[in-house]
Each structure stands twice: as C-alpha cells, then as structure tokens.
N, C-alpha and C positions, 0 to 999 in steps of 0.2 A: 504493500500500500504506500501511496505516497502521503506525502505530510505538506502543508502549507495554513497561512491563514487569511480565515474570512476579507477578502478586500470592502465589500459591500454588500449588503442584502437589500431586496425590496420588499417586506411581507404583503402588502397589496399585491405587487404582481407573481410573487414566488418565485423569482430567483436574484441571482447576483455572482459576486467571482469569486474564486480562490485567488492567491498567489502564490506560487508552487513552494515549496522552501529551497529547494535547487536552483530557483531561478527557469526563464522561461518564458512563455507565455500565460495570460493570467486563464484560468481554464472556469469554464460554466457551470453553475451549479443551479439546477433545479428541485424544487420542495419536496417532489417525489421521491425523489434518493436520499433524501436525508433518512439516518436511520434511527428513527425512535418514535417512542407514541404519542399522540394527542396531537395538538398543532406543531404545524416543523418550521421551527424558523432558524435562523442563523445572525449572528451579530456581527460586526467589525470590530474585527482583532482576532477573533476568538480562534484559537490553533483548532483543524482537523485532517482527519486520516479519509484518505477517499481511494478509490479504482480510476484510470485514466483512461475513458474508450475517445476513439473517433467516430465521434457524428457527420452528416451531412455540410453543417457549419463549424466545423472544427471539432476542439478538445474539448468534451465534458465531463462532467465528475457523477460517479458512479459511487452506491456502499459510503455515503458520507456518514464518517461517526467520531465522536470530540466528546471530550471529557474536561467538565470545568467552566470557567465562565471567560471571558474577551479581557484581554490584559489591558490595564489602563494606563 
C-alpha cells in the first residue's frame, strides 16, 4: 500500500486528493473507497494508506484507510 496525505477533500461533492508520500502526482480519491463505516469523509492533512489503480483519467486511490486525526 502506498502512504501519503489528504491534500483536500470536498464532503458535498465526495472526493478530493492524496499527495503520495514519494512524491509524484497528487492521485484521486473518491468517498467510495474510503474504508470505514457511516459517512466517509476525509480531512487535510490527515496521513492515509490507499491501492494505486489506473483509471480512464488517470491515478486513483483504491482500499483508503488512516488511522488518527489531520496533523495540525
């Protein structure tokens, strides 16, 4: 799994970006792949572990899961 963190999220629209921890480009993250129960959202800052597939529009993030809250 790769590692990086939250660049932005939109909860109205559900999604926003990673930025890899490698360095890269920033990869896509939608609410669906987030992995946990209830509403899925995602903060800025906030470190997570995701899957990298290719999509049609590039890299997106797959199996997103974080532990903890967005470093301040």
């Amino acid at each position: 799994m790769a590692v990086g963190k939250v660049k932005w999220f939109n909860n109205a629209k559900g999604f926003g970006f990673i930025v890899p921890e490698d360095g890269g480009d920033d990869i896509f993250a939608h609410y669906s792949t987030i992995q946990m129960e209830g509403y899925r959202s995602l903060k800025a800052g906030q470190e997570v572990k995701y899957d990298v597939q290719q999509g049609p529009k590039g890299l997106h993030a797959e199996n997103i899961d974080f532990n903890g809250e967005p470093e301040q």
